[in-house]
C-alpha positions in Angstrom: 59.9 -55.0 201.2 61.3 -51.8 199.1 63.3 -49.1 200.2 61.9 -45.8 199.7 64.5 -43.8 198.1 63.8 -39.7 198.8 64.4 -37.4 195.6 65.9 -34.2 195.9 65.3 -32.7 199.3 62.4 -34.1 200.0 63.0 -35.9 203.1 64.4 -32.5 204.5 60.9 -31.6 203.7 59.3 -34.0 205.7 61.5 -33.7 208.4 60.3 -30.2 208.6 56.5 -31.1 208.7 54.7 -30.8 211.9 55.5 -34.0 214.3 52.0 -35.5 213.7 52.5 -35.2 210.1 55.4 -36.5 209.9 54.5 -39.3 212.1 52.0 -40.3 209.6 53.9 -39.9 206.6 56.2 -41.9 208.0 53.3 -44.9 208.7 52.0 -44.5 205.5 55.0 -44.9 203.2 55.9 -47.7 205.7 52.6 -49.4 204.7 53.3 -49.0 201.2 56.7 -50.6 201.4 55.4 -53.5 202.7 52.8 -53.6 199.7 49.3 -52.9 201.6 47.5 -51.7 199.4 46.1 -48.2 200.5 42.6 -47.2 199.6 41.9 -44.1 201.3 41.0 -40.4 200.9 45.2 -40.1 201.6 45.9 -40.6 198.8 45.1 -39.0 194.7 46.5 -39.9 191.6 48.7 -37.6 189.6 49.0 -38.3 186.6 50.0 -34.6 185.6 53.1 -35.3 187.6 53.7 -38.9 185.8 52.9 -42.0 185.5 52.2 -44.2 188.3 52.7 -41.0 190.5 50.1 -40.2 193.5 50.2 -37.6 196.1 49.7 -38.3 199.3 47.7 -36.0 202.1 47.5 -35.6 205.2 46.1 -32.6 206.9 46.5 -31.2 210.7 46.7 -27.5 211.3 48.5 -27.3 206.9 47.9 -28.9 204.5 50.6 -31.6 204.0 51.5 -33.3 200.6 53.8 -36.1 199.4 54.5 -36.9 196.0 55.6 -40.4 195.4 55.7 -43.5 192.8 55.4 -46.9 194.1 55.3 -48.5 190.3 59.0 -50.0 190.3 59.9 -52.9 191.5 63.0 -51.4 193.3 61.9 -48.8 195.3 59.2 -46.2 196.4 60.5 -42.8 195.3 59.3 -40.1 197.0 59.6 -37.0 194.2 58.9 -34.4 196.2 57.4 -32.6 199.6 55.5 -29.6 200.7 53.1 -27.4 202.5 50.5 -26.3 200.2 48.2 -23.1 201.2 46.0 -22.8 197.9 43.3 -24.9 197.0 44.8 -25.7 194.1 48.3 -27.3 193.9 51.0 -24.7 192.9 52.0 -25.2 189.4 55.8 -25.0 190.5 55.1 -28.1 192.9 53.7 -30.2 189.8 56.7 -29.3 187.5 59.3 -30.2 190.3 57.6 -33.2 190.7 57.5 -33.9 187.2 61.5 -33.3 186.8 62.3 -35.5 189.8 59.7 -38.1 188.2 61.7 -37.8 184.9 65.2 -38.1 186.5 64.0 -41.6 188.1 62.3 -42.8 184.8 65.9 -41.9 182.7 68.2 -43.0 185.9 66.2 -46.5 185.9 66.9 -46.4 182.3 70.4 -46.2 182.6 70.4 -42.7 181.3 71.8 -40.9 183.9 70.4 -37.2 182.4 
């Protein structure tokens, strides 16, 4: 079973989410730590955030998203958490996402930068 390993503040993020969101975030990364594999509308690969990296949705009275990469075979890191309230995700979403995604990537490469 991997650990899932929370980037930046993004588990203060879920924390904040809506107990029913939360709840499910929760179960979902818990399924994909035991390596079910999840085929679902929850879930949408990003590959403008990185490789390997998909965001995961769920949706009560917001629109709650989760991005995470389950590709390593240490850990699932979860990059990065939010709200979003456009149709389209905000572009400052994707590029912290895409930081945190390169921070993993170099860290796992023993490049701390």
């Amino acid at each position: 079973m991997k650990p899932v390993i929370y980037c930046g503040n993004s588990e203060k993020e879920i924390s904040s989410f809506e107990t029913i969101a939360k709840q499910r975030v929760i179960r979902l990364l818990d399924m994909l730590r035991v390596g079910l594999d999840l085929n679902s509308g929850d879930f949408k690969y990003m590959g403008t955030v990185g490789e390997g990296v998909y965001e995961l949705k769920v949706r009560t009275t917001k629109q709650h998203r989760v991005f995470y990469v389950a590709k390593f075979t240490n850990a699932i890191y979860v990059l990065h958490a939010f709200i979003k309230k456009t149709q389209q995700t905000p572009r400052h979403d994707i590029e912290l996402g895409r930081q945190r995604y390169k921070a993993v990537v170099n860290y796992l490469r023993g490049t701390k930068k």
